[in-house]
C-alpha positions in Angstrom: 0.0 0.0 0.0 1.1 3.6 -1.2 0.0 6.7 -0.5 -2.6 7.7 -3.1 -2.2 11.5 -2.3 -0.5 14.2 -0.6 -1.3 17.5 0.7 0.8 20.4 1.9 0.9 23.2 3.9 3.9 25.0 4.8 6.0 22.5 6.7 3.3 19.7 7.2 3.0 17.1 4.8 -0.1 15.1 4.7 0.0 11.3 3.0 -3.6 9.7 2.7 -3.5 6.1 2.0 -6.4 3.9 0.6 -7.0 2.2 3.8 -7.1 3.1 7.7 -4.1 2.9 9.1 -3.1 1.3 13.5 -3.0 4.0 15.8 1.0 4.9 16.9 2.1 5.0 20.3 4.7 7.7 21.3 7.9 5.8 21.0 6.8 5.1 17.8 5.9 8.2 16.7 9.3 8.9 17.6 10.7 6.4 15.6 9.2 7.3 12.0 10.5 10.2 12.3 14.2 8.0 11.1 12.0 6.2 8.8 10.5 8.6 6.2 12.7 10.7 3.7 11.4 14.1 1.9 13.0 15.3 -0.8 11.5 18.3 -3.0 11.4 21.1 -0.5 14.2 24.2 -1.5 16.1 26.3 1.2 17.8 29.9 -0.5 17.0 28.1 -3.6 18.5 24.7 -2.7 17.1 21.1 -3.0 16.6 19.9 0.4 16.2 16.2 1.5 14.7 16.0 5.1 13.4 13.6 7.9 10.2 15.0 9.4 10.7 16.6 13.1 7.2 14.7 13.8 4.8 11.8 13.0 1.5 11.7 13.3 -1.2 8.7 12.5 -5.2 9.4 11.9 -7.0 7.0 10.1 -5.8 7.1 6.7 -3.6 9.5 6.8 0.2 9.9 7.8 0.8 13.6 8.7 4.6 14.7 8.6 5.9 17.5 10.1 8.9 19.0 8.3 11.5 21.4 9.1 11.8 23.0 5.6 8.6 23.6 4.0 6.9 22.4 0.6 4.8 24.4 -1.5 1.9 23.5 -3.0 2.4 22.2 -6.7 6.0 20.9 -6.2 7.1 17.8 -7.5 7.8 15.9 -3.9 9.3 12.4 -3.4 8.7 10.5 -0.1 10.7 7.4 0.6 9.5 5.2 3.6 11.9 2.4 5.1 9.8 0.9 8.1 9.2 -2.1 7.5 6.7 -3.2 10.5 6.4 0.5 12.3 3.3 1.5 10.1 0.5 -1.3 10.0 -2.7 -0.8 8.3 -6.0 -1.9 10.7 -5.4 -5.3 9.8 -2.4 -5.3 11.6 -0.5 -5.7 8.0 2.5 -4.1 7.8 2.8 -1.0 5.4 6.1 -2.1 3.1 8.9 0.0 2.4 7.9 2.7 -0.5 9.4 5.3 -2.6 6.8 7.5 -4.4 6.8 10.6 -6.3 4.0 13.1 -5.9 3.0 16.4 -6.6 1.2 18.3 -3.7 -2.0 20.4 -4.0 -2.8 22.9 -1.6 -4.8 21.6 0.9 -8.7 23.1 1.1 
């Protein structure tokens, strides 16, 4: 399972998948935060590739919290390298992805 879309605003980066998602304890929270690569935000005009500061899970969707922000159109690619850390409802595990999106403002 992939994300099917992403929203952004500012520094938060919203990925909604098809299905619900398991609710995250704190610790691992924490831990995504190593697990999930951003690249296509620019600082002074410079690529930047960034882990989020902050995880968040709600239903479908995977909220992360980024130190450099994205704006709205950019071409943004999220790479995800948890193996069991994200589990959909059913308790399966979300594999390890790499997928290019382009964000839309969120409404």
């Amino acid at each position: 399972m992939v994300p099917v879309c992403a929203a952004v605003s500012g520094k938060e980066l919203t990925l909604t998948f098809n299905r619900d998602l398991a609710a995250i304890d704190s610790a691992t929270a924490r831990a995504l935060r190593q697990l999930f690569l951003v690249e296509g935000a620019y600082h002074h005009g410079n690529p930047v590739t960034q882990s989020p500061n902050q995880v968040a899970v709600n239903g479908a969707t995977v909220t992360l919290h980024l130190g450099t922000a994205i704006r709205p159109g950019d071409e943004v690619t999220v790479t995800y390298f948890g193996g069991n850390s994200l589990q959909d409802t059913d308790s399966t595990p979300i594999a390890d992805f790499t997928t290019a999106l382009t964000t839309t403002a969120r409404d």
